[in-house]
C-alpha positions in Angstrom: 11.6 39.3 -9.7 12.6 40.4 -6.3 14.6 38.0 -4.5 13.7 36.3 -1.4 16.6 34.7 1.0 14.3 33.6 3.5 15.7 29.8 2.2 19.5 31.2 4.3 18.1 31.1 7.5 15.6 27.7 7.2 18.1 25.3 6.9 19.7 23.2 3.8 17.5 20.6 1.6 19.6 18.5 3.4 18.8 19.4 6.8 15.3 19.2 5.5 15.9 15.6 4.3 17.1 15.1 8.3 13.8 16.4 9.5 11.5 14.2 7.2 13.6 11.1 8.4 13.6 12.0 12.2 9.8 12.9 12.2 8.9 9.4 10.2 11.0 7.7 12.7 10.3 9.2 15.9 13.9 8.7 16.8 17.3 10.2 15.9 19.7 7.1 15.7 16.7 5.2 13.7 16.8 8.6 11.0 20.7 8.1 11.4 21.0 4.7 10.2 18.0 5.0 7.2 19.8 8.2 5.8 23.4 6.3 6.4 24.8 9.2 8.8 26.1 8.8 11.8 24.0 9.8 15.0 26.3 12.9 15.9 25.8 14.4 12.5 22.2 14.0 12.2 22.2 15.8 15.6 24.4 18.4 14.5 22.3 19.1 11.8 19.2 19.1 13.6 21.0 21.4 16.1 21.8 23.9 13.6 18.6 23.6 11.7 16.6 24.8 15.3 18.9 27.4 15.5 18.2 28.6 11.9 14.8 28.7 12.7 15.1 30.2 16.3 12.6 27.6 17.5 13.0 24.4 19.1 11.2 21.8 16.8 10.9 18.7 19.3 11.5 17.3 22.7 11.8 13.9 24.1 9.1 12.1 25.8 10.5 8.8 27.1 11.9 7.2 24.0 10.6 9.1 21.4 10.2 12.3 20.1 7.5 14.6 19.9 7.2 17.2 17.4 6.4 21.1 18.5 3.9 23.0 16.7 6.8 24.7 14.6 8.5 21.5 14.2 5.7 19.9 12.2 4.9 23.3 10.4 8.4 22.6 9.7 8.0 19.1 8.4 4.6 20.0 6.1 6.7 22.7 4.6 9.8 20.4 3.8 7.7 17.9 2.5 6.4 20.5 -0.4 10.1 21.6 -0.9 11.3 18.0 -1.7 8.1 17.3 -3.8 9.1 20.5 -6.3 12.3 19.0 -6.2 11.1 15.7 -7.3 8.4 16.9 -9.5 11.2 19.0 -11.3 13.4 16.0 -11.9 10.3 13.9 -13.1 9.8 16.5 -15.9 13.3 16.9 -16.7 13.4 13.0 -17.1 10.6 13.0 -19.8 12.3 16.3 -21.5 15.7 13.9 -22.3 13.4 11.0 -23.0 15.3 8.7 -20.0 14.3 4.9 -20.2 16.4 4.9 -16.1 15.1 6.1 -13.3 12.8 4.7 -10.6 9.5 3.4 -10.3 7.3 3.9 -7.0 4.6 1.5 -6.0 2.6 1.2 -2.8 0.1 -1.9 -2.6 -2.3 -2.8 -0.4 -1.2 -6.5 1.5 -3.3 -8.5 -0.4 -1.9 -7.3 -3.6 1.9 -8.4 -2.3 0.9 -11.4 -3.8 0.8 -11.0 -7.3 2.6 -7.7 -8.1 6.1 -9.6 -7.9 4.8 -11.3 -10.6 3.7 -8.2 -12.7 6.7 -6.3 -11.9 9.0 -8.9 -13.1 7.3 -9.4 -16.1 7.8 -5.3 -16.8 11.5 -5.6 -15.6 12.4 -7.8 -18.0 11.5 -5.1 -20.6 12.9 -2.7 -18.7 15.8 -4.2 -16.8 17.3 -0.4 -16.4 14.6 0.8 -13.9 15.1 0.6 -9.9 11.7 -0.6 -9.2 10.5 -0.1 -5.5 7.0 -0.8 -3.7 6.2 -0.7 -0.3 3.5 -2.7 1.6 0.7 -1.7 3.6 -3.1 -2.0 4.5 -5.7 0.1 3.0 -5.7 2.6 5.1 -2.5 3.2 5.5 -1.9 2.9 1.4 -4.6 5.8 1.3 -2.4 7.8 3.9 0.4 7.4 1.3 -1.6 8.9 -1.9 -2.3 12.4 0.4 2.1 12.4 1.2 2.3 11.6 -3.1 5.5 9.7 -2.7 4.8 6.9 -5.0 3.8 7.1 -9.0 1.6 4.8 -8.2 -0.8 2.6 -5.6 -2.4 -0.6 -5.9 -6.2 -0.9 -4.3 -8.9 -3.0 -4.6 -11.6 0.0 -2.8 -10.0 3.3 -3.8 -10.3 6.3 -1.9 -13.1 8.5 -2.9 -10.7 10.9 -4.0 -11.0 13.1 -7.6 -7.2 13.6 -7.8 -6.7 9.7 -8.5 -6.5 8.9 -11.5 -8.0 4.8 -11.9 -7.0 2.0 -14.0 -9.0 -1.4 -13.6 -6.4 -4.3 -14.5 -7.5 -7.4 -12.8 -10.5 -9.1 -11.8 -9.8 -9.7 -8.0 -12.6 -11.9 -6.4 -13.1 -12.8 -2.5 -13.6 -16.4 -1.7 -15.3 -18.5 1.3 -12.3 -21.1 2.4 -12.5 -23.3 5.2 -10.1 -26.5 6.1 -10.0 -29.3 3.7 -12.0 -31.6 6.3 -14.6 -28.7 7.1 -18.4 -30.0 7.1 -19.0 -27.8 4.5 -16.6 -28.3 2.0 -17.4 -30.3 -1.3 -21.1 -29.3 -0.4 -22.5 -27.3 -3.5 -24.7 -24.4 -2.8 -23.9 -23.5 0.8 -26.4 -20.9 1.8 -24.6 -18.0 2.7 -26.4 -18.1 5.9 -25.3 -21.4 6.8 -21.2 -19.9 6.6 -21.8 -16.9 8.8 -22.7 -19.1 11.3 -19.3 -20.5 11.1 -16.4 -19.1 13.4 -15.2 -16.7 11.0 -11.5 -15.6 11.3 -11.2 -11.4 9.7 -8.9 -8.9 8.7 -8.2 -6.0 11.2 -9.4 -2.5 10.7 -8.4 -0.6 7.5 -8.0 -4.1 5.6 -9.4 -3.5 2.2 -10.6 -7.1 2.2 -12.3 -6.7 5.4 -13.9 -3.7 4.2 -14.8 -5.1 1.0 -16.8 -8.0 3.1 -18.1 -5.5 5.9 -20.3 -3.9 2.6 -21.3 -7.1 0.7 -22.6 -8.7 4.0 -24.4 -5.4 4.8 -26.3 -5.8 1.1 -26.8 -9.3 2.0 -28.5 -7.8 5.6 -26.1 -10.9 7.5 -23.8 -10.6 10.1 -20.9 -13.3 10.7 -20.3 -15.1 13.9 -16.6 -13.4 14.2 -14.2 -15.4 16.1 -11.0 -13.5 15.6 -9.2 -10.7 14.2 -6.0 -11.0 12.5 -3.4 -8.6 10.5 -2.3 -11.3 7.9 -3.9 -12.9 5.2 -1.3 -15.9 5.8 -1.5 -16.0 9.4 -5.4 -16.5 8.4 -5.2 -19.4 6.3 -3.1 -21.2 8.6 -5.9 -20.3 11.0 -8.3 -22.2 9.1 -5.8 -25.1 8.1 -5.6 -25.1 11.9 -9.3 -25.5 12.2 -9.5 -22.3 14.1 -12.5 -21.1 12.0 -13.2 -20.0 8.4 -12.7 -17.0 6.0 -12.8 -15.1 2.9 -9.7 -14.1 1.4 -8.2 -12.5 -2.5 -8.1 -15.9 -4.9 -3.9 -14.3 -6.0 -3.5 -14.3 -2.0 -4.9 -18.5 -2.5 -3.0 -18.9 -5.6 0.7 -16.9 -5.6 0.4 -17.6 -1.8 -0.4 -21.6 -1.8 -4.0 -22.5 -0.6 -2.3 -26.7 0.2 -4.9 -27.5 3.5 -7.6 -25.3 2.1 -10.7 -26.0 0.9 -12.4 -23.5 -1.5 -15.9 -23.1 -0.6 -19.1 -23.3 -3.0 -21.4 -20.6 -1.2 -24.7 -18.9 -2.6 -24.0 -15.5 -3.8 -19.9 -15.8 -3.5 -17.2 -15.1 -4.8 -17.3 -11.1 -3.9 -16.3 -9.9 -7.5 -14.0 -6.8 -7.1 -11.2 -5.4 -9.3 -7.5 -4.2 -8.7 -6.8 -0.6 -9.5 -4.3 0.9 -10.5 -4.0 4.3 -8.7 -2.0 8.0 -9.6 -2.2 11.6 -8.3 -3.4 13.5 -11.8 -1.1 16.5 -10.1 1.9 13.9 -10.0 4.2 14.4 -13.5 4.3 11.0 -15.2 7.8 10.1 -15.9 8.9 7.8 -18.3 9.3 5.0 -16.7 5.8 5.8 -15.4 4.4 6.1 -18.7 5.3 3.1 -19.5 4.3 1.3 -16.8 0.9 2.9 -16.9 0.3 1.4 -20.2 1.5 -1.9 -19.0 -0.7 -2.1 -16.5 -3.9 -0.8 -19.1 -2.7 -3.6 -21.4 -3.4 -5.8 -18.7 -6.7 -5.1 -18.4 -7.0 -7.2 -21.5 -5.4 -10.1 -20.5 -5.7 -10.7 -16.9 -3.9 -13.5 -14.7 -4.6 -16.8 -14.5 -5.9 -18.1 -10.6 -4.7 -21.4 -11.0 -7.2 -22.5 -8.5 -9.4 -24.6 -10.8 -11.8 -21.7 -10.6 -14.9 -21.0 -13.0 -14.5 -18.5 -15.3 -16.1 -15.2 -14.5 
């Protein structure tokens, strides 16, 4: 096989590592102090990485950076460098059978909630692994399954996407709360009507909640009387404790997140029934750790969590 040294003049793997953390952070000393280097090496390296290249690969603009056209071809490149990397050490993992390693989860907000719960539950079994998960909303989850950084992501509305891999493992249902001293609450068989008339307090763009309301109501052909918008399902139940208005939220945000000032609602044609899923790239190697943890999540599926809310069964 001939041999190719075009890798001597594009810079070390860790000069790519630099790269990645300066174009996720937009700034030099914030790259510095996530990759634990000082600021003068990280712009030493970046210094010598340009010069490999013979192209500038950003500029300032203000406070931040902004990337050049060979800077972020640059960037893409590095990011499918690192992922043979890691794909290699993923297979070399399940060759010697390791039980260590480290276990990658991105979850939607809502899910925040209860996968503490499920992950120490697994820990216990597996007290070796370094379990990680990062929070997000929907749409910036999805963003995350097209980078592959995680073994796995948490949704309640997957992406559309035939690369994912899905595993249903909990029942995840949307219900109407409003304060305990609302008019409607202890009424049985609000019409669903009667709450969208209600100030209604919502999730911001991208929320799978939101979106998973946004689709029901259009079924429904209703439109809610929206009074606000806001980016946290606990900033919105103190809303409605507050009396600002009323909402529809995850019963594991209502029960791992407290619902004390809340009343659960009895409307016509709620609770939204959705599931959790459990989401992987098929192209991703599974590594041990992520096998296991896979079939954790399928056993699950079996035996799902409790609300605690004094709920009906579904």
């Amino acid at each position: 096989m001939a041999s190719h040294r075009i890798h001597a003049h594009i810079g070390t793997v860790r000069q790519l590592e630099i790269i990645l953390a300066v174009h996720e952070h937009r700034s030099i000393s914030a790259a510095a102090r996530a990759l634990h280097l000082t600021q003068p090496s990280v712009s030493m390296q970046l210094a010598k990485l340009a010069d490999a290249v013979g192209l500038p690969l950003y500029y300032q603009v203000g406070k931040q950076l902004q990337f050049t056209e060979a800077g972020l071809t640059l960037v893409k490149s590095a990011r499918e460098i690192l992922r043979c990397y890691e794909y290699l050490d993923l297979k070399l993992a399940d060759l010697r059978g390791l039980q260590s390693g480290t276990l990658q989860l991105a979850v939607v907000t809502t899910a925040k909630y209860f996968i503490p719960h499920l992950i120490g539950d697994f820990y216990e079994q597996h007290p070796q692994l370094d379990i990680r998960f990062r929070v997000g909303n929907r749409r910036q989850i999805i963003e995350r399954t097209a980078e592959d950084e995680d073994d796995f992501y948490v949704f309640s509305h997957p992406p559309d996407n035939p690369d994912l891999e899905l595993v249903e493992f909990l029942p995840n249902r949307l219900l109407a709360i409003a304060p305990e001293k609302h008019p409607l609450a202890g009424r049985t068989g609000v019409p669903l009507e009667e709450f969208a008339q209600c100030p209604f307090l919502r999730r911001e763009e991208g929320s799978g909640t939101r979106h998973a309301i946004e689709r029901f109501l259009q079924r429904q052909g209703i439109e809610l009387n929206v009074r606000m918008t806001i980016e946290s399902n606990e900033a919105i139940k103190h809303a409605v404790m507050s009396g600002l208005g009323v909402s529809i939220l995850s019963e594991h945000t209502l029960s791992f997140g407290g619902s004390a000032g809340l009343a659960i609602l009895d409307v016509q044609e709620l609770p939204i029934e959705t599931r959790w899923y459990l989401a992987r790239r098929r192209s991703r190697p599974l590594s041990p750790a992520a096998r296991e943890f896979l079939d954790y999540a399928r056993r699950l599926g079996e035996a799902p969590l409790e609300s605690g809310l004094g709920l009906p069964p579904q």
